[in-house]
C-alpha positions in Angstrom: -2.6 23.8 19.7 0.1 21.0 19.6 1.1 18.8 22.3 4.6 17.6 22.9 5.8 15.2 25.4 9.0 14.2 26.8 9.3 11.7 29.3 11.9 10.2 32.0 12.1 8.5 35.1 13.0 11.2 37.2 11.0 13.9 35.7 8.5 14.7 32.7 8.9 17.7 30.5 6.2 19.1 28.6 6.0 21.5 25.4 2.8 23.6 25.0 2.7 25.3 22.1 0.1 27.8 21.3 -0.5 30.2 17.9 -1.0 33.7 18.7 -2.2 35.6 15.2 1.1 35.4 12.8 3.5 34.7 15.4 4.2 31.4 17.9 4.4 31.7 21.5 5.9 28.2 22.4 5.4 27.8 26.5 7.8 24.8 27.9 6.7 23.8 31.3 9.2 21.2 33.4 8.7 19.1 36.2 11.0 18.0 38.1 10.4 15.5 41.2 11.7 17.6 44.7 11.9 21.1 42.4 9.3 23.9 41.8 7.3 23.7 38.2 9.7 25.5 36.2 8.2 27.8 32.8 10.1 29.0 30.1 9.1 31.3 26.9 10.2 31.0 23.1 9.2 32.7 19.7 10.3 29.5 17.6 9.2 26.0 18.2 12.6 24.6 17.5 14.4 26.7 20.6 11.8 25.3 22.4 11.7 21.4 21.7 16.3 22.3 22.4 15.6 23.7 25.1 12.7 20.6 26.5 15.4 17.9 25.5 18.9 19.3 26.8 16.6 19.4 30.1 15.7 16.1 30.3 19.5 15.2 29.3 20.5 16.9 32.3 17.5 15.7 34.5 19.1 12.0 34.1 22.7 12.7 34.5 22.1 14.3 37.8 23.5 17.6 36.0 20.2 20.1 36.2 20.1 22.8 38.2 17.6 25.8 38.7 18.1 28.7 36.4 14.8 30.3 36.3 16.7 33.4 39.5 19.6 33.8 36.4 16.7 33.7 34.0 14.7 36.4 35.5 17.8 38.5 37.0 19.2 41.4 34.3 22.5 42.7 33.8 21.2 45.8 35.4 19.2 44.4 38.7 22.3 42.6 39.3 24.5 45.2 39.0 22.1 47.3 41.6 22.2 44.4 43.9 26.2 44.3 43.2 26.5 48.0 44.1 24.4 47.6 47.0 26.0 44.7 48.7 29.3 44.2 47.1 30.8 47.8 46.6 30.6 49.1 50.0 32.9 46.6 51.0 35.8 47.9 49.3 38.5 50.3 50.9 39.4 54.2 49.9 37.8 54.9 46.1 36.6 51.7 45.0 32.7 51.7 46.1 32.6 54.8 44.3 34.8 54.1 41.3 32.3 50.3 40.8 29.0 52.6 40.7 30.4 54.7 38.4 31.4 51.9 36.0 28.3 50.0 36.9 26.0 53.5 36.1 27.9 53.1 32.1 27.5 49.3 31.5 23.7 49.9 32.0 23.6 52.5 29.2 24.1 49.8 27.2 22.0 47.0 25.3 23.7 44.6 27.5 22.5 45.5 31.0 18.9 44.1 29.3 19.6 40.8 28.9 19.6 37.8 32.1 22.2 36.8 33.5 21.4 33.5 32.4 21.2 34.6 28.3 24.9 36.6 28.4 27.5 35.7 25.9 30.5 35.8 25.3 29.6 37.9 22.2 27.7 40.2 23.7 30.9 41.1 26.0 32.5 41.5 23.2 30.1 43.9 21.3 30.1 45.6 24.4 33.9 46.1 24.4 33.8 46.9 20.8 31.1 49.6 20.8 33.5 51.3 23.9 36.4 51.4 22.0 34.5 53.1 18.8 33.7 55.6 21.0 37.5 56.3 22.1 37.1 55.6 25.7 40.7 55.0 26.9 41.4 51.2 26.6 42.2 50.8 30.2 38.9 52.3 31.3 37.0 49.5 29.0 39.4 46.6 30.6 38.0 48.1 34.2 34.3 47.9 33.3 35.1 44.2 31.8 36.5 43.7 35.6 33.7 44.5 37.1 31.5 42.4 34.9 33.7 39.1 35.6 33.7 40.1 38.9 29.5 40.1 38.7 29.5 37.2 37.3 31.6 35.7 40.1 29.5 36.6 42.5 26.6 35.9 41.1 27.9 32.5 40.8 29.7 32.4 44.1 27.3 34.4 46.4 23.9 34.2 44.9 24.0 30.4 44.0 23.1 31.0 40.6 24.2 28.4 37.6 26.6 30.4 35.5 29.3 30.5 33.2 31.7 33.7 32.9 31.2 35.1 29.6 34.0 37.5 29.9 36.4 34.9 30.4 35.7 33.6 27.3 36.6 36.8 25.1 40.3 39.0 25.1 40.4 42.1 27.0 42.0 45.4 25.8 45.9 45.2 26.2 47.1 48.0 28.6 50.6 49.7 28.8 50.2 50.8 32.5 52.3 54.0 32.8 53.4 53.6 36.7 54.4 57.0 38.4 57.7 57.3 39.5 57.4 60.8 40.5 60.0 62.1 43.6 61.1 65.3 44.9 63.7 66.9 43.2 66.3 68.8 45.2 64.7 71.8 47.1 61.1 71.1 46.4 60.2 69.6 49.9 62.0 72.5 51.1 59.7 75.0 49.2 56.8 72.9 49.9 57.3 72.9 53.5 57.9 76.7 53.7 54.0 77.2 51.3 52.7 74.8 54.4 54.1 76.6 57.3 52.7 79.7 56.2 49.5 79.0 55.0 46.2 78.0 57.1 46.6 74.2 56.5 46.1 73.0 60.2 48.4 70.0 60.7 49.0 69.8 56.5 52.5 70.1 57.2 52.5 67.4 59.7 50.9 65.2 57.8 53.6 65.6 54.9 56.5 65.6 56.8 55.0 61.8 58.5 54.3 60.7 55.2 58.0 61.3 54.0 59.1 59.7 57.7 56.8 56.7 57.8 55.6 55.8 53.5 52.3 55.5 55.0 49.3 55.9 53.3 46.8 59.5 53.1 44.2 57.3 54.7 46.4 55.3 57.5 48.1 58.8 58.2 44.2 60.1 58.6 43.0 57.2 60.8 45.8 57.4 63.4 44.9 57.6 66.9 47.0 58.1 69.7 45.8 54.7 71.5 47.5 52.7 68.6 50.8 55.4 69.0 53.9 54.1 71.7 56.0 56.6 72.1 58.4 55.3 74.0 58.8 51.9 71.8 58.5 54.2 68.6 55.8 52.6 66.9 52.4 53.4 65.2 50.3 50.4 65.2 47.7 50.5 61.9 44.4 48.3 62.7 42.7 48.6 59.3 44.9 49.5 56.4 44.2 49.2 52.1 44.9 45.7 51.9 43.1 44.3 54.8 46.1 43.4 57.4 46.7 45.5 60.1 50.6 46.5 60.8 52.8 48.3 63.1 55.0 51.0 62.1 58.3 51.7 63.2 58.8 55.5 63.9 62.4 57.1 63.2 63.0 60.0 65.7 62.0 62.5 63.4 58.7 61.0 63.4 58.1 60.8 67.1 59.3 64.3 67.6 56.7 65.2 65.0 54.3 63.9 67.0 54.9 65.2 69.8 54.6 68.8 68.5 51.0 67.8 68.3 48.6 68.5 70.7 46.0 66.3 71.5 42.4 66.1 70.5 39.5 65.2 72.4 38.3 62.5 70.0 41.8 60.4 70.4 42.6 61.0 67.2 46.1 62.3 65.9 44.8 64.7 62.9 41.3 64.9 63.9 38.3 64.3 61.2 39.4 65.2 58.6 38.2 64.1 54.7 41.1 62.5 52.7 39.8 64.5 49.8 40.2 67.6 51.3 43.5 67.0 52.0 44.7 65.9 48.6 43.0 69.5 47.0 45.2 71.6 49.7 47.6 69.7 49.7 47.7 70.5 45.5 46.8 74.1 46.4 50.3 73.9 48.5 52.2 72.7 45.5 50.8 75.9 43.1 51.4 77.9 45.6 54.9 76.6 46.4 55.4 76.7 42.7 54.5 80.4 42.1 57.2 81.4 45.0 59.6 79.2 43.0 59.0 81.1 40.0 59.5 84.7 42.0 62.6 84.2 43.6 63.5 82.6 39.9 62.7 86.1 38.8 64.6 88.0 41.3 68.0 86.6 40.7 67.7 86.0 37.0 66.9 82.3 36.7 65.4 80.6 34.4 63.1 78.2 36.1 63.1 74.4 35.6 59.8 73.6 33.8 59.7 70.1 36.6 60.0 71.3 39.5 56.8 71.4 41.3 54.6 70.2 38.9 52.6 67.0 38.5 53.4 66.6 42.1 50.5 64.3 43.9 50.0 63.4 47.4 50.6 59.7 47.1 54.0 60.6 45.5 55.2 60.9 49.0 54.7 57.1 49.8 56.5 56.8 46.6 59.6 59.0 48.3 59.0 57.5 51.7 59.6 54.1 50.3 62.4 54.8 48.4 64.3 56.9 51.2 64.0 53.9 53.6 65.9 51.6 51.1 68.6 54.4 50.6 69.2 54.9 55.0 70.3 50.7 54.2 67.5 48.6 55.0 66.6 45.3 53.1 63.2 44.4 51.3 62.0 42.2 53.8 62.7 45.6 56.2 60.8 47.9 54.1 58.0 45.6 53.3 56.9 45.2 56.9 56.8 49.3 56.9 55.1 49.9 53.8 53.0 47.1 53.8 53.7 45.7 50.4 53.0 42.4 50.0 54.9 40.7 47.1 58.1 41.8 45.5 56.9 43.9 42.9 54.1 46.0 44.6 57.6 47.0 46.4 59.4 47.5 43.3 56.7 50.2 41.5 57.1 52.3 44.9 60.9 52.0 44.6 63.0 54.7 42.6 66.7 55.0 43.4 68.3 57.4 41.1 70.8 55.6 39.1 74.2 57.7 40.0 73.4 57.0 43.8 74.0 53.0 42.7 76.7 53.3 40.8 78.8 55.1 44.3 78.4 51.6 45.6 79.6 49.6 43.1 83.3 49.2 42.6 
C-alpha cells in the first residue's frame, strides 16, 4: 500500500492506493472544509495523482465545486429524469417526439457513461455511428438537440458542474425542405363536397374555420364558446403553441360558421375530440375527395392532373389561411397578430402568393 499526501490550507487531499492481484485500484479521497468527504475511483495511479492535484488547484482558487451527482448520474438516468420532468412540458408532439429520441440515444455506448465523463468525442462518435447507419441527417441533428438541451438542464436545473460537450463538436448540415403546399383551384370545393357527405361530425366546420381564421388543429380543438364574442367578432385563444395567448379576429364567414353550430354541454365549440383523429379523417377526406376527382375525370374524358389532391395535409390549411389574409390587403404586422407568428420569417414560411397575382399589382 502507498500513501500520498497533498496538502493546503483550505483543505487536504489524500491518495490511497491499493494493489488488487495484477491490476491497481487507486482510491482518492478529498476533504474539503464545509463539504461532504468526497471518493473517487481509478485504474492507473497517474489519473489518480491528476485528478488529487487539479483538486487542490481548484480548492485554493475558490474554483471547486461538487461533481460527485454528475459523477454518479448516466446519460441514461438523466435522460429518464429529463423525460419525466422536462418533456411533459412541451406543447402538441414534442413530449412524445423527446421520448422517442431519448428511447435511441440509450441504445447506444454513450447513454453509459456520467454526465460528468461526456466528451466532446463521444458526441461525435455518437453522431458518426448514426450517420453510418443512414439515418436521415436531420433526425441525428434532433437527437444532438436533445442532448445539448440535457446538458442544459442539467446544468441549469439540477445544479450540476458541467460543460456542453455538443457544443463543442459540428452538427449535421440540414437543407430543411419547407412545405409550401396550397389549394389548387377546385380542391376545397371537392374537399368540402367528400366532408358534407361523409360522417365527419363538425370536420367540415373545422376546415372551413381553419381556411377563415389560419388557426392552428389544436387552437381550433380547444375553442370554447366562453372565449367566442360574437357580437365583437373575436375568438380569444388562452393557451396556444408558443406560449402567448391571442385574440382572433373573426371575418363574417367565420361567425356565421359558428353559428351553424349547436352548442355542447361541456362549453366547448367542437367537443373532445383527439387532434389525431382528426388529422387521419381529415386525410381519409382528401382520398376520398380524390377518387371522386378521378370519376368525374373519367366521365367527361379528362385526363386527371397527377397534383391535385395529393400530399395534401391538415396544417396546409394554416398555410392557405395565412396566405389568403395577406391577399384580402392586410399588412404583416395585421396578419401576425392573427396567426400568431412572432418574427418576420416564421410569417414568411407560412406565406405563398403565387407569382402572377404580384405581378397584376405592379405597373
Amino acid at each position: 500500500m502507498e500513501l500520498l499526501h497533498f496538502c493546503s490550507n483550505e483543505a487536504g487531499v489524500v491518495a490511497t492506493i491499493k494493489k488488487r492481484g495484477q491490476y491497481y485500484h487507486v482510491r482518492v479521497r478529498v476533504r474539503v472544509r464545509g463539504y461532504p468527504t468526497i471518493c473517487r475511483s481509478f485504474n492507473t495511479h497517474a489519473d489518480a495523482t491528476a485528478w488529487a492535484r487539479r483538486t487542490e488547484t481548484e480548492i485554493d482558487r475558490g474554483e471547486w465545486r461538487d461533481r460527485t451527482e454528475a459523477e454518479r448520474t448516466t446519460v441514461r438516468k438523466a435522460l429518464d429524469k429529463y423525460v419525466q420532468e422536462v418533456s411533459p412540458t412541451k406543447k402538441g408532439k414534442g413530449c412524445a417526439n423527446e421520448t422517442s429520441k431519448a428511447e435511441v440515444i440509450k441504445r447506444y455506448p454513450i447513454s453509459k457513461l456520467s454526465l460528468a465523463r461526456v466528451r466532446g468525442a463521444d458526441v461525435a462518435s455518437y453522431r458518426n455511428k448514426r450517420l453510418k447507419e443512414r439515418c436521415r441527417r436531420n433526425t441525428v441533428r434532433l437527437e444532438l438537440v436533445l442532448l445539448s438541451h440535457l446538458f442544459t438542464i442539467a446544468r441549469t436545473e439540477w445544479s450540476m458542474p458541467l460543460t456542453n460537450p455538443v457544443a463543442e463538436i459540428r452538427r449535421p448540415s440540414v437543407k430543411l425542405d419547407k412545405r409550401k403546399r396550397r389549394l389548387r383551384p377546385g380542391e376545397e370545393d371537392y374537399l368540402l363536397l367528400r366532408l358534407r357527405a361523409s360522417r365527419a361530425k363538425y370536420l367540415e366546420e373545422i376546415v372551413k374555420l381553419a381556411l377563415e381564421t389560419a388557426m392552428r388543429r389544436s387552437e381550433l380543438l380547444m375553442l370554447r364558446w366562453e372565449h367566442i364574442d360574437i357580437q365583437q367578432r373575436t375568438a380569444h385563444l388562452p393557451d396556444t403553441k408558443n406560449g402567448e395567448p391571442r385574440t382572433v379576429p373573426l371575418s363574417t364567414s367565420a361567425v356565421a360558421i359558428l353559428k351553424s353550430l349547436p352548442r355542447q354541454l361541456d362549453g366547448s365549440v367542437f367537443g373532445a375530440r383527439d387532434p389525431t383523429n382528426v388529422s387521419q379523417t381529415f386525410h381519409a377526406a382528401v382520398l376520398a375527395a380524390r377518387s371522386d376527382y378521378e370519376r368525374n375525370c373519367d366521365k367527361h374524358g379528362i385526363k386527371p392532373d397527377t397534383k391535385f389532391l395529393t400530399d395534401l395535409h391538415f396544417h396546409d390549411l394554416r398555410h392557405e389561411g395565412t396566405s389568403r389574409l395577406f391577399e384580402r390587403g392586410l399588412d404583416v404586422t395585421e396578419v401576425a397578430a392573427i396567426t400568431g407568428h412572432k418574427t418576420l420569417q416564421q410569417l414568411k414560411d407560412y406565406t405563398h402568393l403565387p407569382a402572377q397575382n404580384l405581378a397584376k399589382k405592379l405597373a
